[in-house]
N, C-alpha and C positions, 0 to 999 in steps of 0.2 A: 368667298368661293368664286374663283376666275369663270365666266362662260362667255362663251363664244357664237356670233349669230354670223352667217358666210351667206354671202348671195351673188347675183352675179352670172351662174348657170345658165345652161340656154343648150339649143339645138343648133350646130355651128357646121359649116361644111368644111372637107377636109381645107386644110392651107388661111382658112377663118383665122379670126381672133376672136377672144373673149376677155373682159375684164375681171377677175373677181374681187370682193368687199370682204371682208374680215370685219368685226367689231366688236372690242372686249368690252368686257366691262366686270368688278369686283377682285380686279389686280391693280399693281402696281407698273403698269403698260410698257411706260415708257424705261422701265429697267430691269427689263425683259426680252431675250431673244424670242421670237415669235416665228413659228413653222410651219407652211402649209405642205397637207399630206394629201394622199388620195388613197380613193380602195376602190378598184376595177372590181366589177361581177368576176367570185369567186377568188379572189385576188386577197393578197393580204394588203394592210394598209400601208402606204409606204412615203416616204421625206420626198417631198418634190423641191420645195426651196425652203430658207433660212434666213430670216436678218436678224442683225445681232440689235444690240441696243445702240450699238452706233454707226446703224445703217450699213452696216458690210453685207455683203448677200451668199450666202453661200446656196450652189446649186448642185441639183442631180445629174450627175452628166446628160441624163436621157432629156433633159429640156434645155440644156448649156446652148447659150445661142438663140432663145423663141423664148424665153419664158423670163421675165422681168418681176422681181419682188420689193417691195418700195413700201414705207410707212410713214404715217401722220400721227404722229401723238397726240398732238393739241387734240385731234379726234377720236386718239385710241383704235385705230384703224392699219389695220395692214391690205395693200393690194399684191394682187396676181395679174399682170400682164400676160398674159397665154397669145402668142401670135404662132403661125405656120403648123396649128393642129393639124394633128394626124388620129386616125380609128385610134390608133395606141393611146390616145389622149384621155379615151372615155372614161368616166370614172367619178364617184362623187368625189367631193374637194370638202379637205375642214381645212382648217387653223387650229392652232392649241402652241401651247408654250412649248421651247426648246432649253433642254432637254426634256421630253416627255414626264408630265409628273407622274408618280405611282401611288394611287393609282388614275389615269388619267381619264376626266371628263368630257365628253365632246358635243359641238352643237349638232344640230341637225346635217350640217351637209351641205353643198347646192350639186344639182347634178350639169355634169357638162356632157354631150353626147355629141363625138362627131362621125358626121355618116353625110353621106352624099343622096 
């Protein structure tokens, strides 16, 4: 059973950057696209970036341009590059496999908040 530990979060001002960490573990990682999502207060959860198993990135328009997704197998690790946040940004952040399994698992979370 695949799970997922995201860290990286923090309190960031608008135009900040942030890193975030992904870390699987009890999958086959590296043959595996991997997707980080997010879910704003009151929001639903939604696709923010995508890498496939051979590092191609697909992205959400609404981050296209600031927001870089990049992974490490040898580590089982996917990052989130987040630079030029805006308030729209807020939101906890997971990881979880792409396509979404059903029914799908998720870690905890890390929270990004950005506010001035």
């Amino acid at each position: 059973q695949v799970q997922f530990v995201e860290s990286g979060g923090g309190l960031v001002q608008p135009g900040g950057s942030l890193r975030l960490s992904c870390t699987a573990s009890g999958t086959a990682f590296s043959i595996n696209d991997i997707g980080w999502y997010r879910q704003g207060l009151g929001k639903q959860r939604e696709p923010v970036a995508i890498i496939s198993e051979w590092h191609v990135p697909h992205y959400a328009e609404f981050v296209k341009g600031r927001f870089v997704i990049s992974r490490d197998n040898a580590k089982n690790t996917v990052f989130l590059q987040m630079n030029h946040l805006n308030p729209e940004d807020t939101a906890v952040y997971y990881c979880n496999l792409s396509p979404l399994p059903q029914p799908s698992i998720w870690g905890q979370g890390t929270q990004v908040t950005v506010s001035s």
